[in-house]
N, C-alpha and C positions, 0 to 999 in steps of 0.2 A: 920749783913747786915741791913741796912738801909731800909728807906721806899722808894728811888728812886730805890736799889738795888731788893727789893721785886719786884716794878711795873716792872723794865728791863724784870724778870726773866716770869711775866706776860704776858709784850707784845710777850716777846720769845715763849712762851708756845700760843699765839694764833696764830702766824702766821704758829708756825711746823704745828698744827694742819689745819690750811687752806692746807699749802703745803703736807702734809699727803694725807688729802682727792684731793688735784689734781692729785697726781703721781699715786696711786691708781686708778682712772680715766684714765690716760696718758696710764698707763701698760694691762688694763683692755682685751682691743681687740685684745691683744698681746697672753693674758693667755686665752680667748673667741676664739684665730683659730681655734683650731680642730675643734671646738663645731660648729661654724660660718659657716668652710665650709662644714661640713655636713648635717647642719637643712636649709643655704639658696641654697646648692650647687653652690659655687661659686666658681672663680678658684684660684689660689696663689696669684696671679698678685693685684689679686680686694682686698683678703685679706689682701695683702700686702697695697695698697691705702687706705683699711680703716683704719688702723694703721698710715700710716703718715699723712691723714685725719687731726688729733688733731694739724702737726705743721705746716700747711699751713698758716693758720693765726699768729698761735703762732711765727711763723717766722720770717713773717711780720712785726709784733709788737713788737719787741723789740726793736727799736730803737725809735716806736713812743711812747712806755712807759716809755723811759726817757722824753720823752716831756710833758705827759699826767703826771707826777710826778712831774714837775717843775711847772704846770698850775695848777692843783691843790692839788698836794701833796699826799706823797706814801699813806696814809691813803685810801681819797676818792678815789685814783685810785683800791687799792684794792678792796674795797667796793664795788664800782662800778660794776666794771667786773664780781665781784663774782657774778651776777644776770645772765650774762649770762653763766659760769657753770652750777648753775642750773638751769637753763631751755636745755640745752643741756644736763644733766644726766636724768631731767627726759622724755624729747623727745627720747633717747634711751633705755629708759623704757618701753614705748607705742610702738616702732617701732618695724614691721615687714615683711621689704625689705630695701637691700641693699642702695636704695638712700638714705632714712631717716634715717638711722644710718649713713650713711657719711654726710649728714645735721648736725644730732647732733653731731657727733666728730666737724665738724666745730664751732660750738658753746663752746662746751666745751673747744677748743682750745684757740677760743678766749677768752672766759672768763679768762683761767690759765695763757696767756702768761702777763700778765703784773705782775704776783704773786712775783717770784724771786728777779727780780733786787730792786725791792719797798719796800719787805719784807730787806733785805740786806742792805737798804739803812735805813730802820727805827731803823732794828737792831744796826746799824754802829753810829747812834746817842744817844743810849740807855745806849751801854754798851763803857768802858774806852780802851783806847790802849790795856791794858793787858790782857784785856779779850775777844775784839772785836775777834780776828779769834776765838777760842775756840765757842764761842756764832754763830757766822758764822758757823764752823764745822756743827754745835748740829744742826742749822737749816737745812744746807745741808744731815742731815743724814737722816732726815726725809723723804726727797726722797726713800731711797730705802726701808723705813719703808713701805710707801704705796705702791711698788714694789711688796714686799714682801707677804702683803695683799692681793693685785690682785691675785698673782700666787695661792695662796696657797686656798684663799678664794670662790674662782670660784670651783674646786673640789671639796671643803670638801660641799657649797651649791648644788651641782647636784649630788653627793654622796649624802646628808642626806635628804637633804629635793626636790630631782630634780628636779631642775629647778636656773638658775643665775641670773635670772631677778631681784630678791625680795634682793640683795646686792645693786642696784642700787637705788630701793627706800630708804633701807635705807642708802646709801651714802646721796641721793639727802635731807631726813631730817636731818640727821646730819650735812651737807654743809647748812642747813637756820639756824640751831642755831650758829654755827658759825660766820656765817655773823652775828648774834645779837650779839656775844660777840664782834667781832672783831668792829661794829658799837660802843658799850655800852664804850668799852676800850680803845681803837688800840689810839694811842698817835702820830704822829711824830717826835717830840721829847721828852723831859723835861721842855726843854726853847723857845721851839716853832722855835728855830733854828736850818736851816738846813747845817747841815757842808757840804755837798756837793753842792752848789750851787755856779753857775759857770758863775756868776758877766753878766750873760743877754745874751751871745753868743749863735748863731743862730747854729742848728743842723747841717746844711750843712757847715757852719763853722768848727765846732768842727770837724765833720767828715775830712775836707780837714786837720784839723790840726792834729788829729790822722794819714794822711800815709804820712807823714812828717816824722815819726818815723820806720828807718827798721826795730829795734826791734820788730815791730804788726808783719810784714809779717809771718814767722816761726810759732809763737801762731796761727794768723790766719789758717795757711796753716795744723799745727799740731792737731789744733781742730777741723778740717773737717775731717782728718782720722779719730781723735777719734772717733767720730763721727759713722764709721764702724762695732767700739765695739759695738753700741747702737744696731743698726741693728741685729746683732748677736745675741741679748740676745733677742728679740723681735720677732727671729725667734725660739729660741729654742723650744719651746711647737711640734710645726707641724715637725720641725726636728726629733725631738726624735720620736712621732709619726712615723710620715713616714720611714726614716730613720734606726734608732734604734729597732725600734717595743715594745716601753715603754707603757706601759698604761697609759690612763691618771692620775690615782690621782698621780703616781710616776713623771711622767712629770711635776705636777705640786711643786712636793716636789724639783726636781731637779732645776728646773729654780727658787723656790722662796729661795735657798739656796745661787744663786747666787745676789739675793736683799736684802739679809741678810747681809753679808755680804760687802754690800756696806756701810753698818750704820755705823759698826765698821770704815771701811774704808775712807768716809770721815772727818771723827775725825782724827785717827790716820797718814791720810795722812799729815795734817796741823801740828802737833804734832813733827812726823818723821826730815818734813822740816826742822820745827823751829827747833829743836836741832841742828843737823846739820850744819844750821845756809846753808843752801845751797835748791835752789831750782833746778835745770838743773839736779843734781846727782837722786833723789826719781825719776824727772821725766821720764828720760834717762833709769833707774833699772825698774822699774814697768812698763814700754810700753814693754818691751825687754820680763821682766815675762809676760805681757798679750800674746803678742805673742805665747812664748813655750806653755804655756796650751791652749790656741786655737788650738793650731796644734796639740797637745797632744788629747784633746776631739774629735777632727775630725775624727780621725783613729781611736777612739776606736771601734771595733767591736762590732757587735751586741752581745745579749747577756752577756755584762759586765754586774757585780752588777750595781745597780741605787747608792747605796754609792759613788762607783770611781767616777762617773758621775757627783755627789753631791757634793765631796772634789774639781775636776776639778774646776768643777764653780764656788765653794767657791773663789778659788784663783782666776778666770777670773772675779767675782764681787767685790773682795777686790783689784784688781790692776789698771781697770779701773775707782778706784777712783780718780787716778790721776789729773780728772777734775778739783777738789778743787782747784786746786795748780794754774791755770790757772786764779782763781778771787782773788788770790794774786799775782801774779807776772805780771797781764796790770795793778795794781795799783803801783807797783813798777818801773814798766818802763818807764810810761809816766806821763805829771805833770797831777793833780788833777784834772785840770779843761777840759780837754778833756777824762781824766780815765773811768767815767759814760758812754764816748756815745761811748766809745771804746768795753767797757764789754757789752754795749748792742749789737752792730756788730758782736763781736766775738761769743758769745749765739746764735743770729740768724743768722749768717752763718754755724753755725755747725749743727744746728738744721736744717736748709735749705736741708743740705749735706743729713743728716739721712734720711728728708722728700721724698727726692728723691731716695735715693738707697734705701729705703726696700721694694716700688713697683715693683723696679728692680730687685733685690734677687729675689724675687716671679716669676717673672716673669720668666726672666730665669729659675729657675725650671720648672714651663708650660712648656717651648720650649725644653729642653734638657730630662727632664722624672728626673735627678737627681739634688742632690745637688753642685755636685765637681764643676763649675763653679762658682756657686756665692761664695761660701767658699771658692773657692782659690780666686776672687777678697776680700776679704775682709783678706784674710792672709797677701795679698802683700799691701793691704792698711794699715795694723798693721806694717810689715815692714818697709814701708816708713815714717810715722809717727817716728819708731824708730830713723830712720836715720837724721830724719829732727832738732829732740831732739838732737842726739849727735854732729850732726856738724852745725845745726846754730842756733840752739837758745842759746841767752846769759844767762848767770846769771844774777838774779835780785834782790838778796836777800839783801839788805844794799844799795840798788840802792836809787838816790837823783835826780829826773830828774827836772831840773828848767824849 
């Protein structure tokens, strides 16, 4: 391996590590419910809003962080933002009522949403055709690496040392060394050139030129369901709680098996593809499996082992990795130079989708006393997504869109 191939492998390794410590953050209030509503006495509803809290802005911005990436490049954008993560990790350090933890999720949001598509695009310059998805993968795995952290991390702190507050300082110092490494290193390219750049066209441009393409509609429409899955896993802590009648450290074993899980998953989701040489087929098989084990975990009765619960989830966080497949196939469908501000659309409408309905789960449980409404909306959101995959979205895998 070379000395360009070393530094690739460098920049890789700092941006997992940014994206680590934001999904970690992202997951954090998710795996903090139980805890949340019984130290502020809040209701599902509010828990639920603080949860989607982090993607009201993140949502937002994801189409203006292709723009803020073109102005001054994925580096400083990174960089940038990262200041406002942490000052919204450690503002919900210090907090001790509901508005100022939904002040800081807002902060935090904003900081992380420009993280992905910048990291993705630095990465995309770094490493060679043959390696670009793989490198992609690694980085997306990292997601449910800090997933997995949250869940598991929040318990074993209020088991050993009680109290989850002292994860967040040290998130909030290890998120300032990072930002030094990623200032001291973070590259965007080799050559200083950016392969993605898209000859000066104006956003609302690109955007009129991306639904030109029916192709978008289906992804679009597909990754707003998906979208449903996210809700799901973000409910599970108070689920199982309520619900089930789990304890916590087991709740949190259960739900962090299902962000384990996704590491493998988004590797091997890219991997599966490629072989294959097919994208529609993985994506069509893996919504159909999330489905069955959704509906599977739902009826299980109280009283199962926490293992069944643990394998369930296993499978529901290794099939919703499906997402991956989704930041290969709007680069395969549409030409290059409206692709960027398509994947940024497509990100923040799903993320949009999630931000909305996990106030709504909540909610509804307040008004009905149980679960069985919001879980079946989010069965037959899994359903339809299915459906949406097998009858219209196209294959894109060898796709050449001039």
């Amino acid at each position: 391996m070379g000395k360009r191939g070393s530094y690739a492998l460098l920049i890789l390794a700092a941006v997992c590590a940014t994206y680590f410590f934001e999904n970690f953050l992202r997951q954090a209030p998710s795996a903090l419910t139980p805890i949340l509503i019984e130290d502020l006495g809040i209701t599902h509803g509010m828990a639920g809003l603080l949860i989607s809290a982090y993607f009201f802005l993140y949502a937002f911005m994801q189409i203006p962080s292709g723009v803020l990436s073109d102005a001054l490049g994925p580096r400083k954008t990174i960089i940038g933002f990262t200041v406002f993560t942490v000052l919204g990790t450690d503002l919900f350090y210090f907090a001790s009522d509901v508005n100022t933890l939904l002040a800081a999720q807002l902060l935090i949001g904003l900081g992380s949403s420009v993280l992905y598509i910048n990291a993705v695009r630095i990465v995309s310059n770094w490493f060679s055709a043959e390696k670009k998805a793989s490198a992609i993968g690694v980085l997306s795995a990292a997601s449910g690496l800090g997933n997995f952290a949250a869940y598991i991390g929040f318990p074993l702190a209020i088991s050993l040392i009680g109290s989850w507050k002292a994860l967040y300082l040290v998130c909030s110092g290890l998120l300032v060394v990072n930002f030094v490494i990623n200032l001291l290193f973070l590259k965007d390219s080799p050559d200083g050139v950016d392969s993605w750049e898209n000859g000066g066209s104006s956003v609302w441009s690109s955007l009129r030129q991306v639904f030109k393409f029916r192709q978008i509609y289906p992804l679009i429409a597909g990754y707003i369901l998906l979208s449903s899955s996210w809700v799901f896993l973000s409910w599970i802590p108070q689920f199982l709680t309520d619900a089930k009648g789990l304890p916590y450290i087991d709740v949190g074993l259960v739900s962090s098996v299902g962000s384990v899980m996704g590491i493998p998953g988004c590797i091997l989701m890219g991997v599966i593809s490629d072989r294959l040489r097919r994208r529609k087929l993985p994506l069509v098989a893996f919504s159909a499996a999330y489905v069955a084990l959704l509906v599977l975990f739902l009826v299980l009765p109280s009283g199962t082992p926490t293992a069944v619960f643990s394998l369930l989830n296993a499978g529901i966080g290794f099939a919703i990795s499906l997402w991956v497949l989704f930041f290969a196939m709007i680069p395969e469908s549409l030409p290059p130079e409206v692709a960027g501000v398509a994947l940024g659309l497509v990100n923040g409408i799903g993320t949009l989708g999630f931000s909305l309905l996990t106030p709504v789960y909540g909610a509804l449980v307040d008004v009905t006393g149980a679960y069985v409404v919001s879980n079946a909306i989010l069965v037959i959101a899994g359903v339809a997504m299915t459906l949406i995959f097998a009858f219209f979205t196209k294959e894109s895998f060898g796709s050449r869109v001039a």
